[in-house]
C-alpha positions in Angstrom: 11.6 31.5 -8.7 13.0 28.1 -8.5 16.2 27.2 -11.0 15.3 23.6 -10.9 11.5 22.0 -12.1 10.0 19.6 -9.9 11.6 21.6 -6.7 9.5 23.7 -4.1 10.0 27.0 -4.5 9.6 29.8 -1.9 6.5 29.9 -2.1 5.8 26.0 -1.6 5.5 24.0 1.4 9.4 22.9 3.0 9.9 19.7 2.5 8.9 17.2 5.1 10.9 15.3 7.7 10.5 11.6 5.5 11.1 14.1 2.3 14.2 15.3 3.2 15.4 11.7 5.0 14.4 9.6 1.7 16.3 12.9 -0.4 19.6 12.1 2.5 19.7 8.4 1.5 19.8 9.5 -2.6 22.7 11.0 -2.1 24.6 9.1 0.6 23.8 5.9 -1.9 27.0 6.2 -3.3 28.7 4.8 -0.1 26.5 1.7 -1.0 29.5 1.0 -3.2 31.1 -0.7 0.0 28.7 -3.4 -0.6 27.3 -3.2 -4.2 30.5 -2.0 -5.9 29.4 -0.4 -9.2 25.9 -1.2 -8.9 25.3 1.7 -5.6 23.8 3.9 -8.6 20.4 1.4 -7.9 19.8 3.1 -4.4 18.9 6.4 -6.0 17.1 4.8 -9.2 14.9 2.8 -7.0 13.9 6.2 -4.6 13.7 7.8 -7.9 10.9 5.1 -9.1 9.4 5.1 -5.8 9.2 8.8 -5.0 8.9 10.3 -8.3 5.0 10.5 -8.5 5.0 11.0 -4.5 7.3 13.9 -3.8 8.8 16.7 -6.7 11.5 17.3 -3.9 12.5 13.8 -3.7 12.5 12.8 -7.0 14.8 15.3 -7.5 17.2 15.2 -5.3 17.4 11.3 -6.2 17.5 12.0 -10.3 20.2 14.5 -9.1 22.4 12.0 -7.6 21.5 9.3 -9.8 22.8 11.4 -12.3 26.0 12.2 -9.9 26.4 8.4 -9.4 26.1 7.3 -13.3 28.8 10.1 -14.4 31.3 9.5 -11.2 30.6 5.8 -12.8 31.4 6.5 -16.4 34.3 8.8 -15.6 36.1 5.6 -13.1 35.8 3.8 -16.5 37.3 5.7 -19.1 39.7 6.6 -16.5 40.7 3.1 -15.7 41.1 2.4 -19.0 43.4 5.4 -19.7 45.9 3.8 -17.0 46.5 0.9 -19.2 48.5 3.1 -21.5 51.6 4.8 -20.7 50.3 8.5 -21.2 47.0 7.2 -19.5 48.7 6.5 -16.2 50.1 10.4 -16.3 46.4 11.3 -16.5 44.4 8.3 -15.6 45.8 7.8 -11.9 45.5 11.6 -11.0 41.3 11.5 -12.4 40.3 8.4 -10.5 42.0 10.3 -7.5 40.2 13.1 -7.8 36.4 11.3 -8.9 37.4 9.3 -5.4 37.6 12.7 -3.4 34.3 14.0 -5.4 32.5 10.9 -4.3 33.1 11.6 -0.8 32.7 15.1 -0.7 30.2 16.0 -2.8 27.4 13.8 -1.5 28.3 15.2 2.0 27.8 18.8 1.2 24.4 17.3 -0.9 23.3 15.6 2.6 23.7 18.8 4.2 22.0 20.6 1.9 19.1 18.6 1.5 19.5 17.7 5.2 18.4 21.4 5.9 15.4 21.2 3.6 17.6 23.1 0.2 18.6 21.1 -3.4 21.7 20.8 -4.4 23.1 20.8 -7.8 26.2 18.8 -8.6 28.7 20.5 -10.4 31.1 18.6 -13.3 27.3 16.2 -13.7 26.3 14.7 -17.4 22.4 14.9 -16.5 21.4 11.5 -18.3 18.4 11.1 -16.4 16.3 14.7 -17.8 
């Protein structure tokens, strides 16, 4: 049985090549932010759009790091925001460190996953997008 609705299970078909390559570019959207800033949560909105009628594997696997993307987002915000008080910049400096490393790391370990044909699952997500 499958922990996640939408996703193949055992007993379903792997996903195919273009499956898993469309799923790979969900998650690595977030290096988008090199050219879009803030707005690199559109890459895996628009696959979701696209795929979501198409592909239960790829519609996950974008919702999933849409979700990633909006909470890393919201987080950086209330963060920042902390840094403009005293106390805040005890606490507010060390969080947008550590949201930086999770933005690298975890959508690598996701692009592996999915890379190999599995789902992946942030951890720490606010799933916004049901």
């Amino acid at each position: 049985m499958n922990d996640f609705p939408g996703m193949p299970s055992d007993t379903d078909a792997a996903p195919s090549s273009e499956e898993r390559n469309w799923a790979l570019v969900a998650h690595l959207g977030i290096f988008a932010s090199v050219i879009v800033g803030p707005l690199n949560f559109l890459v895996p909105l628009v696959i979701y759009i696209v795929w979501k009628d198409r592909s239960g594997f790829v519609a996950e696997e974008a919702k999933e790091a849409l979700n990633f993307q909006l909470t890393m987002l919201l987080m950086g915000c209330v963060a920042a925001l902390l840094v403009f008080t005293i106390i805040g910049m005890i606490v507010g400096i060390p969080i947008l460190l550590v949201i930086g490393v999770m933005g690298i790391v975890l959508p690598i370990l996701a692009a592996i996953r999915v890379g190999e044909g599995g789902s992946y699952r942030y951890p720490l997500t606010i799933r916004l997008v049901p």
